[in-house]
VOKOL-309444 format. One record per atom (N, C-alpha, C): residue in one letter; y, x, z. Coordinates in pm, whole numbers, plus 50000, padded with zeros to 5 digits. Each point is the difference from the previous one (the first is absolute). Example, Ala and Ser with C-alpha at 12.3 -4.5 7.8 and 13.67 -1.06 7.14 Angstrom:
# residues 2
A494315131950780/A501194991150000/A501205009050000/S501054996549928/S501195008250006/S501094992350073/
# end
This chain:
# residues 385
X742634932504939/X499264987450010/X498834999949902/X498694995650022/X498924997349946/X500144993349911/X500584999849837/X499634992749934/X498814995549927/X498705005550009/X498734998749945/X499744981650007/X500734991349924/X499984984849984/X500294997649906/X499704987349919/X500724999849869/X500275014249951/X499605001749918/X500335013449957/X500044990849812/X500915007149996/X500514990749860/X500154989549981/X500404987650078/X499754988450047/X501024996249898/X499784993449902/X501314990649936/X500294992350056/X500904990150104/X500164996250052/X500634986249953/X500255000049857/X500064988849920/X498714988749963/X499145009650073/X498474989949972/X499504986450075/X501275001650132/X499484991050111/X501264992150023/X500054984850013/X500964993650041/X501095007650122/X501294995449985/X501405005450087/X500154991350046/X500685001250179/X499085011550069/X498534999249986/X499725013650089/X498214997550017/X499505010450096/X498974997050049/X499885013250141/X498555005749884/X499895010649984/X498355005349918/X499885008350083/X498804997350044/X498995008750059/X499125010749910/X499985014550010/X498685006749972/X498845001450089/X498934993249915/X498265001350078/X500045011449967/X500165009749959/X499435013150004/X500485006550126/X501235000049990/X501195006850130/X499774993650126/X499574988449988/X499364992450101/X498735001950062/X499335005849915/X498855003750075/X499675018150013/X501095004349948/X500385015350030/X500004998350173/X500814993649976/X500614999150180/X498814995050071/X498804988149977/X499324996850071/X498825013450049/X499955006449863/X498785012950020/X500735011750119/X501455000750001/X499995005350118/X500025002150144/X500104979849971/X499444991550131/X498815003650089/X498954993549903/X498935001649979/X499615015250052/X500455010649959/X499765012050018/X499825003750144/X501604994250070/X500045004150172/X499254988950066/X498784989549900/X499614991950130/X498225007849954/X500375006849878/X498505005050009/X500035012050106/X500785005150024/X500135017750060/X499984998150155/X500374983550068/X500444993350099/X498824989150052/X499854995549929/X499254989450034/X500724985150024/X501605000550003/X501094992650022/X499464987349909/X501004986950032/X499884987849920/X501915001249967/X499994998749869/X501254998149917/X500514985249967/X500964994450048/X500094987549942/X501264997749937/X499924989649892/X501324998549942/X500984991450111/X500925003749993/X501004991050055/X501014988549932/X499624991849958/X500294986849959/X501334998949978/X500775005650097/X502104996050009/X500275012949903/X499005010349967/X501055007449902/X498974997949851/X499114996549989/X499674994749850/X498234992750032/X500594989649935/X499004988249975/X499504992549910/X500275007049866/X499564998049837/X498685001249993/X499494984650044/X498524999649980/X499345001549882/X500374999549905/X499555006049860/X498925009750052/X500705011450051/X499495011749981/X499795007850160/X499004987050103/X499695000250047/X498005002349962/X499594999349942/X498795003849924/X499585016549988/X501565002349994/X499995014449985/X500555006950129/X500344993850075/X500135006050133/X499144998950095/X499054989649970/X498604999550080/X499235006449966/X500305012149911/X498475007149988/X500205013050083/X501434999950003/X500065013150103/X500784995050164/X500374989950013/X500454997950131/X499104987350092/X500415001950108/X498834989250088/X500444984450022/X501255000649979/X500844985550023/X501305002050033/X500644986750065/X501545001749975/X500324996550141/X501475007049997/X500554989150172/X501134986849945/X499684996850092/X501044987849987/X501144993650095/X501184996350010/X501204992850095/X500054986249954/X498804993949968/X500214984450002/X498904996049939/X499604983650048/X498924996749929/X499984998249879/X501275002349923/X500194997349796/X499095016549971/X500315007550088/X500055010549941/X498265002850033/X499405000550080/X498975000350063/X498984991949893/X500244985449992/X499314990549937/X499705007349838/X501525009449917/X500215005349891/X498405011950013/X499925006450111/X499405013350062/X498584992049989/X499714986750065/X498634999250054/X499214993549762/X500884994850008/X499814992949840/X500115008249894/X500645010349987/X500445008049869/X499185014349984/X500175005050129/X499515012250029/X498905001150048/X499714994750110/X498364993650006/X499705014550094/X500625007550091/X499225010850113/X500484995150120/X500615011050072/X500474998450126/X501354992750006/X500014995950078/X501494987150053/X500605007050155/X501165008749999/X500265002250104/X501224993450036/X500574991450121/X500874989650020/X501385009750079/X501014999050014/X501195002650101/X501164991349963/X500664994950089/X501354996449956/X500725001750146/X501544998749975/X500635003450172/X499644988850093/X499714984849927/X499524987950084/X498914990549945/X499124991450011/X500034992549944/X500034988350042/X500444989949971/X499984983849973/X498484999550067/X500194986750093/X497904991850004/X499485002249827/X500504990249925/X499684995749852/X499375015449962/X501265009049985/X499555014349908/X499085006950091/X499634997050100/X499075009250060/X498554987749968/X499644991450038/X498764991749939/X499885006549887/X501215000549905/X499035002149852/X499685015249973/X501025007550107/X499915012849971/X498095007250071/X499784991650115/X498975002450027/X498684997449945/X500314992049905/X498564998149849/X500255012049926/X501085007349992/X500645003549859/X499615017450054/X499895002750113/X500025012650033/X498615008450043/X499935012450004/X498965010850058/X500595001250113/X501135007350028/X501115004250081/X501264990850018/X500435002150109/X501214988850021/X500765010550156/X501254999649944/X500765010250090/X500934991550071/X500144996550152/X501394996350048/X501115009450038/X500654995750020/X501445012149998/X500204994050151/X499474991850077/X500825001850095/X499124995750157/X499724996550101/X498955002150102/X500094982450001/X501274995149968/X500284988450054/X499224991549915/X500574999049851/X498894998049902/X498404998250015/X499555014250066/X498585003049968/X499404985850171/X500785001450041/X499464988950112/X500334987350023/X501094995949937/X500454989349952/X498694987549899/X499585010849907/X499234998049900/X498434992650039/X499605010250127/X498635004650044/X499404982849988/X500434987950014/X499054986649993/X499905000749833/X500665006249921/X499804992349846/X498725011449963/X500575015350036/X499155010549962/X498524996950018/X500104992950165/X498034996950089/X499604992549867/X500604987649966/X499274989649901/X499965006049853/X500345013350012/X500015003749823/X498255000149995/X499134997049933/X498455003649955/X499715013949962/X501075005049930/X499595013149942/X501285009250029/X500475001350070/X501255010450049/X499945013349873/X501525005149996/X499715012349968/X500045009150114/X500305009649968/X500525014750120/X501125001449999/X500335000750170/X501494999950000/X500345009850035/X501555000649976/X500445016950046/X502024998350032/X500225003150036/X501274998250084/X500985012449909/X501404996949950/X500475010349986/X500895004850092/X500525015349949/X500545005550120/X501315006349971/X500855005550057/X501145003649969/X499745018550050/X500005006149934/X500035013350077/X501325005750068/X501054994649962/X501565000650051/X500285015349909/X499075002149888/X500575013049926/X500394997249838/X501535003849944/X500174994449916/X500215012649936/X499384997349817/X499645011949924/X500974991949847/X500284988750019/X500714991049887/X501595003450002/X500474999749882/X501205006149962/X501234987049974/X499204990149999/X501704986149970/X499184992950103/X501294998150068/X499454988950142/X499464989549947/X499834989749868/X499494988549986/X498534999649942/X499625014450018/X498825004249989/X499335007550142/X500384999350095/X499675007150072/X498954989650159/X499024999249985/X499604991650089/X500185004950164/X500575014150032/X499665004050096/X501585003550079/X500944993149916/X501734998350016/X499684996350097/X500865004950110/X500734990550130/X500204988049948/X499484986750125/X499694984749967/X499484995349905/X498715009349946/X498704993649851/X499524992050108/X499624989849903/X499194992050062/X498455000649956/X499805013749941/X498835001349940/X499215010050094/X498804992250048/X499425011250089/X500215000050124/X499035000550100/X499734998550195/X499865013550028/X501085003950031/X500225011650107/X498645006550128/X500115010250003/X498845005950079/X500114990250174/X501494999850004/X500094994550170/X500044985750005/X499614991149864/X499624987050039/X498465000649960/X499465011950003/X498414993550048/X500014999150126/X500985008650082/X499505000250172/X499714981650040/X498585002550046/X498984990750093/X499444986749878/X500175003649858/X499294989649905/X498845007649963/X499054988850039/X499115002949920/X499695000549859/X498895009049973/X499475002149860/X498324993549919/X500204992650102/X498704990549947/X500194995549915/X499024999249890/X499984994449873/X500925005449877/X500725015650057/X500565006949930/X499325009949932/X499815006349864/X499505007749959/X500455010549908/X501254999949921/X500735007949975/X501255001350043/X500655011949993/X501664999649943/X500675000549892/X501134998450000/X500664998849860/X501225007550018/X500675012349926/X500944999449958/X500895002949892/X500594992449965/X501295003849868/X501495007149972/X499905008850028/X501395007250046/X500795008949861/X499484997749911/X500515011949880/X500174993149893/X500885004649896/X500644992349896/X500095017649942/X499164999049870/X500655010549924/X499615012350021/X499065004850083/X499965011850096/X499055008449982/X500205011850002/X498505011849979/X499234998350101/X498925011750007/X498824996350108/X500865008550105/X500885005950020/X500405006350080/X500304990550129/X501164989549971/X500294991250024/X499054991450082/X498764998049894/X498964993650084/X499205009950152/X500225012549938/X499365008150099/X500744995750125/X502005002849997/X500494999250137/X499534986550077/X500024990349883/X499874983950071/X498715002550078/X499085004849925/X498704999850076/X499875003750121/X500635011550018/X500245009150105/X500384989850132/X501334997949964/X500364990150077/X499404984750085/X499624995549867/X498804988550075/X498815004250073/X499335012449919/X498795001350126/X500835005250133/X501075006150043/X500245005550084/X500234986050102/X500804990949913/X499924987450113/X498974990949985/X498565001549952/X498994989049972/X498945007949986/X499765010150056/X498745005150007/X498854994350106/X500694997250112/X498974993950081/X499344984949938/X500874991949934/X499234988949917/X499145005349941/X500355009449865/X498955003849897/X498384999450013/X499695003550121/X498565003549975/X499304989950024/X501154984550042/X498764987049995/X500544992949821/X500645003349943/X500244990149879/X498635008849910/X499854992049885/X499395001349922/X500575005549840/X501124995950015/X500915002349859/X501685006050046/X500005000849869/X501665009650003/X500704995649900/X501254991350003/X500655000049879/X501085008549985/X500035008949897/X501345010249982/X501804989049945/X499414989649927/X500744994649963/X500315005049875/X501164999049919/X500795004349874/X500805010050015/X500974999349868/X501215008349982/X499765015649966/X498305003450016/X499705012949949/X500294998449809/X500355014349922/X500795000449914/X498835011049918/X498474992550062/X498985006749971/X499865007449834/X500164992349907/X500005002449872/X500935008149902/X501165000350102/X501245008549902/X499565013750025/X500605010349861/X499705012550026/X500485006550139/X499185010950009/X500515008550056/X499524992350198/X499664989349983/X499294991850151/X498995012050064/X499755003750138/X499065002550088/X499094993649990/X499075001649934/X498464992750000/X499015007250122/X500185010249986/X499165007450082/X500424997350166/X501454995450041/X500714997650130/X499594989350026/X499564988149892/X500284986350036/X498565000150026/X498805010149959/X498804996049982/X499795006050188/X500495006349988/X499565009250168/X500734987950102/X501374994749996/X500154987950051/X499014989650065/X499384997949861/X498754985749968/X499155009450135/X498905012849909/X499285003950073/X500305003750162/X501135003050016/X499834997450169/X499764991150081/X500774987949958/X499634988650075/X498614993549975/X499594999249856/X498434995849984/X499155011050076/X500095008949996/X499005008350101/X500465004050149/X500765002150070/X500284994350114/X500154987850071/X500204993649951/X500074985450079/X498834990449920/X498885003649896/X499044993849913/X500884985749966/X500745002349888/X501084990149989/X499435000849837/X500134983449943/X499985000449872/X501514994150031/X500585010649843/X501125002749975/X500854991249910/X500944994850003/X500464992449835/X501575002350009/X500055001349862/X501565003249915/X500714988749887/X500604995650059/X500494989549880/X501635002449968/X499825007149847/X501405000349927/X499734994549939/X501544995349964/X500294989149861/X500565008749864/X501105012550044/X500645004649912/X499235014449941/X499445000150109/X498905017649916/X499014989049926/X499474988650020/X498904996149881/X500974997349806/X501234995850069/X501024990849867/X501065011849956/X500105010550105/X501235008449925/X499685010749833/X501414999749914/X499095006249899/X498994994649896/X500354987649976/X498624992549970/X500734991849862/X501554991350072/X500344998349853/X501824995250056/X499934990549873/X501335002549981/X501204981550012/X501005000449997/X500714984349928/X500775003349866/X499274994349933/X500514994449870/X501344996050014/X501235004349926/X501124987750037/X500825006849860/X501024988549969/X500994998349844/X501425002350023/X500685005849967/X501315000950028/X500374985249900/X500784994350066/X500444985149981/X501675001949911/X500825008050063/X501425001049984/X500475014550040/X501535006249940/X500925008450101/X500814994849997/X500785001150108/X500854994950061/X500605013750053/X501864999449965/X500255012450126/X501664994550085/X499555006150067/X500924998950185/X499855010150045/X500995011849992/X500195014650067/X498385004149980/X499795003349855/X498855002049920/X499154991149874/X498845006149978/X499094991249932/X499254994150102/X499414985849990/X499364994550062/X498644996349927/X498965003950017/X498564991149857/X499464991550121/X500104985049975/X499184989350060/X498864998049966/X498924999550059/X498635000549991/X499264987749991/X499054997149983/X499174985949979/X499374998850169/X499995007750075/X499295007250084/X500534996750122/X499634999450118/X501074996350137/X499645012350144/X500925005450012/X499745005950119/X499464996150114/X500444987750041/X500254994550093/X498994989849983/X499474997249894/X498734985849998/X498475010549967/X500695012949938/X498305004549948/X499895014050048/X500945005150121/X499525012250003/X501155002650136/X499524991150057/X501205002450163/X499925010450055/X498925008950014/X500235012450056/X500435008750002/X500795002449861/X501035007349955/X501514995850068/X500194987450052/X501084999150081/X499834999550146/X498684995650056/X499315001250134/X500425013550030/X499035008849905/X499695012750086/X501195010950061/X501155001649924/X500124997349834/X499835011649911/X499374998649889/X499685012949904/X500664998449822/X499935007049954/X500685003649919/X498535002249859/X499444985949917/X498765004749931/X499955008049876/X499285004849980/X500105009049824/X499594995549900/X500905003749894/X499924987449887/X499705011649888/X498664998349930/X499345009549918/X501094997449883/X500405015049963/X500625012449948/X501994992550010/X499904999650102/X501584999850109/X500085011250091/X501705003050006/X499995008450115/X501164995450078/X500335006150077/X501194998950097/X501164996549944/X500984997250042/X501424994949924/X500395014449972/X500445001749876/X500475005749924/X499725011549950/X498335000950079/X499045011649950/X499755001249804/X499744984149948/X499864999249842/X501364994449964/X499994997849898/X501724996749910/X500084994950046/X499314987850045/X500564979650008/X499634998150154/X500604998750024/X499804988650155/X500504990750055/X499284989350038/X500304987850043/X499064999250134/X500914987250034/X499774993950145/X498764986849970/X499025004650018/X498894987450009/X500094989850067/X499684983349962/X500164988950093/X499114989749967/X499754990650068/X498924990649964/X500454987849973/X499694990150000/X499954990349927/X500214990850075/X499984996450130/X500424990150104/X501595001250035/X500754987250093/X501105003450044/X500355007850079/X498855006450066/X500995010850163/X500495005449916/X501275007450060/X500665009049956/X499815012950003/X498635003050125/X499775007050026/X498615005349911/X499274991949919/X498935000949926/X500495011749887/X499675010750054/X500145014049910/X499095009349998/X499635009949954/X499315011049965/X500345013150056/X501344997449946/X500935014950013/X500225006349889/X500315014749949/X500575007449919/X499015006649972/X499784998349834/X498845009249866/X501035004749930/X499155009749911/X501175001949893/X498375002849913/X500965002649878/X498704990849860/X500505016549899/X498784998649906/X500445012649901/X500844991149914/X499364988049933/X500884992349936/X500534988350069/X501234994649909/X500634987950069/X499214992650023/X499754989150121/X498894985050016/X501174990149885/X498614991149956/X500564986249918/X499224989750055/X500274991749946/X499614982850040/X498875003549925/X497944993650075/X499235006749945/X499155009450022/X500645011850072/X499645011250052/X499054997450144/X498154999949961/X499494998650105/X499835018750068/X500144994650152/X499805013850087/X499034997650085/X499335008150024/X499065004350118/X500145005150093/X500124994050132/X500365002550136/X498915003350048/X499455013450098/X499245000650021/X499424998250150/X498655002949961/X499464997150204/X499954991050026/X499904989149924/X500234984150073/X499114993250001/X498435007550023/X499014991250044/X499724992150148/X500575008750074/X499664999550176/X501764991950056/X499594989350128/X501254992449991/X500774996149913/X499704995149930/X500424996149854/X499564982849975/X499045001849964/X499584990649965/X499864984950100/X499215005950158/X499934988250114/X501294999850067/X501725011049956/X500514994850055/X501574991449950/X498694996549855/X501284990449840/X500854987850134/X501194995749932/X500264984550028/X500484993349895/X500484987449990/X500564994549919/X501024994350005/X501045011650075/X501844997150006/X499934998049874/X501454989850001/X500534996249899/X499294995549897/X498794995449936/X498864996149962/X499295009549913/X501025017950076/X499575008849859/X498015001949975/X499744997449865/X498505000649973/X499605011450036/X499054997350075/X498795011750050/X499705009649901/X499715010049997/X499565012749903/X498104996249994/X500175005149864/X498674991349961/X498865014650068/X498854998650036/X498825010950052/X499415005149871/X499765010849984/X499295009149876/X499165002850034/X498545004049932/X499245009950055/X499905011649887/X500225010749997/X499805006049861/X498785008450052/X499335004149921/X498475007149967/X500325012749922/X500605012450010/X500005008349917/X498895005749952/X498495001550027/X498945001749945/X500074992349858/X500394990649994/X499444988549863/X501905001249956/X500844998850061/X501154998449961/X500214983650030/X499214990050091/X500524993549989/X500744989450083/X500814989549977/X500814995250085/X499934983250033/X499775001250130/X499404988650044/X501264990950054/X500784988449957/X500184992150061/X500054989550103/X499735005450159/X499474994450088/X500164987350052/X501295000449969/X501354986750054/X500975000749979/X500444988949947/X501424994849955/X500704988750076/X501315001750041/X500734988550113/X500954990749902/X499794992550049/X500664988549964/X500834991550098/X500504991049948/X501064989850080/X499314993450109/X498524993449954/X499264993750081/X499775014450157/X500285007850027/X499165008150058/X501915000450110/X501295004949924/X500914992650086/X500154986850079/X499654989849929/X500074987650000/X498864996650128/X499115004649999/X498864993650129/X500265008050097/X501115010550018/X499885009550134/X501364990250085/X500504990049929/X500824995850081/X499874985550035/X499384992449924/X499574984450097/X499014994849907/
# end
């Protein structure tokens, strides 16, 4: 794993919990963004559902073109904070979220035929429309946990090649699709494969191409050169401007959660309770489910000491899993969990009223550490009446 983040990070410097971001590591990753849309000609956009720390959106606009968005919060965040491109999709929308989504957008994607004609009296009276583009389902799945997989038997994500038969494409101008979670360019190559084989005869009237996410562009050892020949086929065969929107190749690698061991406790072991919540500040570790790395921990019973990690809410199920430590943990003992910039942060809650993890920005050029936001009671207290 890439640790080039925090690199000596005392981790006693920043309120418990806390999510810290590195701008340096952060914009490591953007320059290699940047790189495949210079070699391409491609448009890169952030994707909003896996990190949306407008802080350090300043610094992602100098190398990316704009963001996509699944709702008008998120869009409105895109058209106000970030200030480029606004690209829209969600599986439906509401009358309400589509009015505002249609101020708020460049691009605006329906997922479904019924939708896109349903719509057509609000769309005529929009003044300034964006460009629309329909997404699609290629029926080819390259995703590894079904609750990631948009292209599972019965997704409801994405219009199949045999419900275009006899709809028209007026007023259509791109496609869209999102099919990968996690995935090399290889991956993207087969998907590709697959969709032009069933959507080639569209291609040569749209104007745009969305690849969608889930490319794993930034981690070592990625196909840059596969993903770039990808881009370049379709932009030069079908004269398609191209766009890519990941969330986790812009945020992976970037930083970390702060969190305090609170207590041990043991029950058929040691137990160290954390300040920290699985389940309120870092669900994807039980979603997906993965197993995260906790800087200088190893496996159960790889170092002397090991204990069973847990968080701070009532599930029972709010755990970590099994570290083992060179020395014993005490009450006190802050640790650094790593990777926890991307889905992290937009996907906090406030079970049980546990406090939000405060946002960092650290600056390793200057050494220094920015306090972005701190949660409080008031911030529980208004999400419920």
């Amino acid at each position: 794993m890439d640790r080039s983040y925090l690199v000596d990070f005392d981790p006693r410097r920043v309120p418990s919990p806390a999510y810290v971001v590195d701008r340096r590591a952060l914009e490591r990753n953007l320059r290699i963004l940047d790189s495949v849309q210079q070699r391409t000609g491609c448009h890169i956009l952030l994707a909003l559902k896996g990190f949306a720390m407008f802080r350090v959106f300043p610094v992602i606009r100098r190398y990316l073109k704009g963001v996509c968005a699944s709702s008008p919060h998120e869009a409105r965040l895109g058209r106000e904070e970030f200030r480029g491109e606004v690209h829209g999709h969600a599986p439906a929308y509401s009358e309400a979220d589509l009015r505002e989504l249609l101020t708020l957008c460049d691009h605006l994607v329906f997922n479904s035929f019924s939708q896109w004609d349903r719509f057509q009296p609000l769309i005529a009276g929009c003044p300034s429309p964006p460009q629309f583009g329909l997404r699609v389902n290629p029926l080819h799945s390259e995703t590894d946990v079904a609750i990631y997989d948009p292209c599972a038997p019965g997704s409801r994500l994405g219009i199949s090649r045999e419900q275009f038969a006899g709809k028209s494409m007026k007023g259509i101008s791109g496609l869209h699709f999102h099919t990968l979670c996690e995935k090399g360019a290889d991956a993207l190559a087969r998907t590709a494969e697959a969709f032009e084989s069933q959507f080639k005869d569209i291609l040569p009237a749209m104007q745009w191409l969305n690849l969608g996410g889930g490319h794993h562009i930034t981690k070592p050892y990625y196909d840059l050169d596969l993903l770039c020949e990808v881009v370049d086929h379709f932009r030069k065969k079908y004269d398609l401007t191209v766009y890519l929107e990941p969330g986790e190749a812009i945020a992976i690698h970037t930083g970390a959660l702060i969190t305090t061991v609170l207590d041990i406790v043991e029950n058929d072991g040691l137990i160290a309770i954390l300040d920290t919540s699985v389940t309120c500040h870092m669900p994807d570790v039980l979603e997906m489910p993965y197993r995260p790395d906790i800087r200088g921990a190893g496996q159960a019973g790889e170092l002397a000491h090991t204990y069973r990690l847990g968080g701070v809410s009532c599930l029972a199920g709010d755990m970590l899993g099994l570290y083992s430590f060179a020395r014993p943990l005490q009450a006190g003992d802050r640790l650094i969990i790593e990777d926890m910039s991307h889905y992290t942060m937009v996907k906090t809650t406030t079970f049980n009223g546990v406090r939000l993890p405060a946002i960092v920005l650290y600056e390793p050029e200057t050494d220094a550490v920015e306090i972005v936001r701190e949660f409080g009671y008031e911030d529980y207290r208004m999400r419920l009446s």
